[in-house]
C-alpha positions in Angstrom: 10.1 -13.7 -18.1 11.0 -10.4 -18.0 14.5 -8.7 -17.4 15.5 -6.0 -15.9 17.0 -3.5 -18.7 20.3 -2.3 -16.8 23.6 -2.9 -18.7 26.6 -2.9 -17.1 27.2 0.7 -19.0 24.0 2.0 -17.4 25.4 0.7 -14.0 28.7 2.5 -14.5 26.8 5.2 -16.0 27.8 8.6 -13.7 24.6 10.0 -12.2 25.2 13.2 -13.5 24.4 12.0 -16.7 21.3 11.0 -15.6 20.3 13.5 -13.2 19.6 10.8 -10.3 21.5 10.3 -7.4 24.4 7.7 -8.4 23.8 5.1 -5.2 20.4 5.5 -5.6 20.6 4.6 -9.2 23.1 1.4 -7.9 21.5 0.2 -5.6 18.1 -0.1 -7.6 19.7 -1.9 -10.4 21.4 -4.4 -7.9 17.7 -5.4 -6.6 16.6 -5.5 -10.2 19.5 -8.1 -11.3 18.8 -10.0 -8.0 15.4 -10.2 -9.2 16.3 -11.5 -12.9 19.0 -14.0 -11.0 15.4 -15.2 -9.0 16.0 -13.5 -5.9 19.5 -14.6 -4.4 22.9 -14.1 -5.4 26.6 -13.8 -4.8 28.3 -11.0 -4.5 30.8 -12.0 -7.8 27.8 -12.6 -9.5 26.6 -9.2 -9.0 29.6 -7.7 -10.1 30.1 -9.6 -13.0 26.6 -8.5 -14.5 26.7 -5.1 -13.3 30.0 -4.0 -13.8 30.8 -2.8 -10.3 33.5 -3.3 -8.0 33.5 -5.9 -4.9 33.9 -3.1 -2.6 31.4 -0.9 -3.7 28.3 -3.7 -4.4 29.7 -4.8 -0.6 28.7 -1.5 0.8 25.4 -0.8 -1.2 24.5 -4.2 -0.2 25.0 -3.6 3.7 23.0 -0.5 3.3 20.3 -2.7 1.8 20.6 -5.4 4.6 20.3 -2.4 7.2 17.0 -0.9 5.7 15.4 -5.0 5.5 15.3 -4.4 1.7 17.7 -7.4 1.3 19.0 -10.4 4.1 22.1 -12.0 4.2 21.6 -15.6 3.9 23.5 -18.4 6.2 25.6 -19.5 3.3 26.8 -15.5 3.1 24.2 -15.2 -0.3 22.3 -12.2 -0.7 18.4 -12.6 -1.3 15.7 -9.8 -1.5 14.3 -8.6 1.9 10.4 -9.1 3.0 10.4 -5.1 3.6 10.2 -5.6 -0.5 6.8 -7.5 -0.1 5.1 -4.5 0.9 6.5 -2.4 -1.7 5.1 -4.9 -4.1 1.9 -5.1 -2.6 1.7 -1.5 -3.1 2.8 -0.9 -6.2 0.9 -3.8 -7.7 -3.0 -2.1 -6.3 -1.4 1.1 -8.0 -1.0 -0.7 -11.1 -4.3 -1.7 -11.1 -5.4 1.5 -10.6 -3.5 2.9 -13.7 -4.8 0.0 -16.0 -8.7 0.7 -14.9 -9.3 3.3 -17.8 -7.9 0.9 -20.2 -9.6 -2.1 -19.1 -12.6 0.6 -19.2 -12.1 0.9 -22.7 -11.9 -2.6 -23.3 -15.5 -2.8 -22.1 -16.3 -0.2 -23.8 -15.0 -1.6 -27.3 -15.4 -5.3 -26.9 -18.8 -5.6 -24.6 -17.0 -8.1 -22.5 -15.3 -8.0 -18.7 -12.2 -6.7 -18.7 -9.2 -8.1 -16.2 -5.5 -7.1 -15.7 -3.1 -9.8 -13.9 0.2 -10.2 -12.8 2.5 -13.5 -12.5 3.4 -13.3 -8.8 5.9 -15.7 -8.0 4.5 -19.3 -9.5 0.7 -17.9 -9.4 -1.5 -15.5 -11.3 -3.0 -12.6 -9.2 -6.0 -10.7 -10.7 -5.1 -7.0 -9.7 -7.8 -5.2 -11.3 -11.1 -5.5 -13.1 -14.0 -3.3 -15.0 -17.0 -5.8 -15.5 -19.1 -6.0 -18.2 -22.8 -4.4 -18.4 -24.3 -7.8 -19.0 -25.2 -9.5 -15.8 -23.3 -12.7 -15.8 -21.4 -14.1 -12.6 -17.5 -14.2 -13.5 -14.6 -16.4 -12.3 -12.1 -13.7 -11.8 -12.0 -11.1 -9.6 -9.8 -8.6 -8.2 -7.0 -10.2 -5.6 -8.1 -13.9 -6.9 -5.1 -16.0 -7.4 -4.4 -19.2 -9.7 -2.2 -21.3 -10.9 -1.2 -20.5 -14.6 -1.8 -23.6 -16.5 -5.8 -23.1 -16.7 -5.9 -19.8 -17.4 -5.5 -17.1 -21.0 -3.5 -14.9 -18.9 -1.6 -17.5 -17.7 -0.8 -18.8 -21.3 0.0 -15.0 -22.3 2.2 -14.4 -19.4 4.2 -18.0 -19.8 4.5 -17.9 -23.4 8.3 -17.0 -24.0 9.1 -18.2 -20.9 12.3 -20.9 -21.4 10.8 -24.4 -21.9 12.8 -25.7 -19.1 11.5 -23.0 -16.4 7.9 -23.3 -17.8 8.4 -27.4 -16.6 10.1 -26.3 -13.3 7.4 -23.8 -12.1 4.6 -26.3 -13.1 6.6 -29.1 -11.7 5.8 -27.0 -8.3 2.4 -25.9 -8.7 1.4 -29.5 -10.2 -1.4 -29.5 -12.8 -5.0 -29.6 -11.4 -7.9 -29.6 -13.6 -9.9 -26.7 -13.0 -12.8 -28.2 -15.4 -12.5 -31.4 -18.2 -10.9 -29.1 -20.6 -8.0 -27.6 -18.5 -5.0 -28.6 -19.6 -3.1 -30.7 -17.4 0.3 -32.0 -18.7 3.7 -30.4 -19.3 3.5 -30.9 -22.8 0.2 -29.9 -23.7 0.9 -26.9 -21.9 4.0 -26.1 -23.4 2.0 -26.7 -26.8 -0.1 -24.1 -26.1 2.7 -22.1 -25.1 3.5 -22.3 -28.8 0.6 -21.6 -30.2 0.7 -18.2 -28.2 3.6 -17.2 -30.1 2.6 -18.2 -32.8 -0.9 -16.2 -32.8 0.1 -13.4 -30.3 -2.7 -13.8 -28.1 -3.9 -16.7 -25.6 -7.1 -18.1 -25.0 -8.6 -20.2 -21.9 -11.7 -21.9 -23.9 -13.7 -23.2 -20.9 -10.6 -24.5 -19.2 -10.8 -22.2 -16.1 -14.5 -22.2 -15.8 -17.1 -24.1 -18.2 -19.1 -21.8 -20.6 -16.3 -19.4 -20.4 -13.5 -17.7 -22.7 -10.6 -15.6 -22.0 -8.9 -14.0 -25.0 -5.5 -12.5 -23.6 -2.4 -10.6 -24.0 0.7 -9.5 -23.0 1.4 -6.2 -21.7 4.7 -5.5 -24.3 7.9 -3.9 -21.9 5.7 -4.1 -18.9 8.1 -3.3 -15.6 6.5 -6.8 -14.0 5.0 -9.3 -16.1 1.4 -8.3 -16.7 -1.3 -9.3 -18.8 -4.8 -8.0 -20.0 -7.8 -10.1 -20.7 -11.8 -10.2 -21.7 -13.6 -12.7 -20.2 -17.3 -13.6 -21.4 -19.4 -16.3 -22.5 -18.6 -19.0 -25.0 -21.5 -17.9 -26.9 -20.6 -14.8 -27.7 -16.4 -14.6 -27.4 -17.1 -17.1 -30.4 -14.2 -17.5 -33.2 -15.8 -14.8 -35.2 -15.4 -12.5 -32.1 -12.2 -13.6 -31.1 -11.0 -12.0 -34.4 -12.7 -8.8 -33.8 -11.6 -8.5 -30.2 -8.0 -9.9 -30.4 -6.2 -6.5 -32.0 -8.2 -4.2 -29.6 -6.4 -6.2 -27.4 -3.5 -5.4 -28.9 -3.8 -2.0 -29.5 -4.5 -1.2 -25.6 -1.9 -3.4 -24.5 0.6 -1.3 -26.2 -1.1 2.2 -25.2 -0.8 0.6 -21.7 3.1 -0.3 -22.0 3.6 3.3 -23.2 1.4 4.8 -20.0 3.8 1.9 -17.3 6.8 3.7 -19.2 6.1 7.2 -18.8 4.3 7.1 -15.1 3.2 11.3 -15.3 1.1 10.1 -18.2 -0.8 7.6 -16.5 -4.1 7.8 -16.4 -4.6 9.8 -19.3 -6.2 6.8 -21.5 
């Protein structure tokens, strides 16, 4: 899973340095390591990762509970707030919206639909998709959600997850099989997992829907875990075509990364 890339020198880091606002720049990278802790912390905790004194995390954090962007919880635990959901919500249609000319390009380059999805909380959620010029009905489309396990993104999104989360989260979803060839035990999954890094791509060979494949990737540095995807017909995302396809993939993954990074850039494919 992704982490957030504050240090506790970054945290500490005066804002004139910078040239951001110094609370601002806090109390962002306190949500951020609440996030990487998965969503609730202590106090100590929080100023043992970031640096920061009790009394000063105390105060940006009763600032955050004021403004609903975190809650106190009954066992005096901090978790992130639901006034965050809708900032999600938002930010992940805008994302979409940025990846659109490279999934264009995609299309352009491999023939096939084009799909960008995000891991959102134990499920995948399609956030944005340029179809391909041949007419076939797809599984996927935008605002879909699934559970990881049956699908390439999934596989590409999961794939240096830690072993032990990877059984946790599928522990919660369970396993069900989408068609005969989804995958549907721990194991086998976490083989596949392997496989992923081993290759650098995923694919979902008819286990989502039958007479499909999904080559995917990994968006590389991506500020939420995101990956990119073509989807088409077994007949023609064949082995040969998997070969061809699977370093465009690449290469726009990594022109995408670079666009999420510097945000005045984006759209400019």
């Amino acid at each position: 899973m992704p982490t957030s890339s504050a240090s506790t020198t970054d945290a500490a880091k005066p804002a004139a340095a910078t040239g951001g606002v110094q609370s601002l720049e806090r109390a962002f990278d306190l949500l951020e390591r609440m996030a990487d802790a998965g969503g609730e912390v202590g106090l100590s905790e929080l100023s043992s990762s970031s640096g920061l004194p009790l009394p000063t995390i105390h105060r940006l954090m009763r600032t955050l509970v004021a403004c609903g962007y975190v809650r106190q919880q009954p066992n005096r635990r901090y978790a992130l707030g639901p006034r965050l959901i809708r900032l999600g919500e938002s930010a992940a249609r805008l994302l979409g919206t940025w990846a659109r000319p490279y999934l264009a390009r995609l299309v352009e380059e491999t023939g096939e639909t084009a799909n960008m999805a995000l891991l959102d909380g134990d499920e995948i959620v399609y956030v944005a998709q340029v179809p391909s010029k041949h007419s076939m009905r797809m599984f996927t489309e935008v605002g879909r959600r699934v559970l990881p396990h049956s699908t390439g993104v999934g596989k590409a999104l999961l794939a240096h997850t830690p072993p032990e989360e990877v059984r946790a989260l599928l522990a919660r979803t369970g396993m069900p099989a989408a068609t005969e060839k989804t995958i549907t035990t721990p194991d086998g999954f976490l083989g596949a997992l392997e496989q992923v890094r081993h290759a650098g791509y995923a694919v979902d060979d008819s286990e989502q829907e039958i007479g499909v494949r999904c080559i995917a990737v990994s968006v590389p540095d991506s500020p939420t875990a995101a990956a990119i995807s073509i989807s088409g017909p077994a007949g023609r995302v064949t082995e040969a075509a998997t070969e061809r396809i699977v370093p465009i993939l690449q290469g726009i993954a990594k022109e995408l990364s670079t666009a999420l990074a510097n945000p005045a850039n984006n759209g400019q494919a």
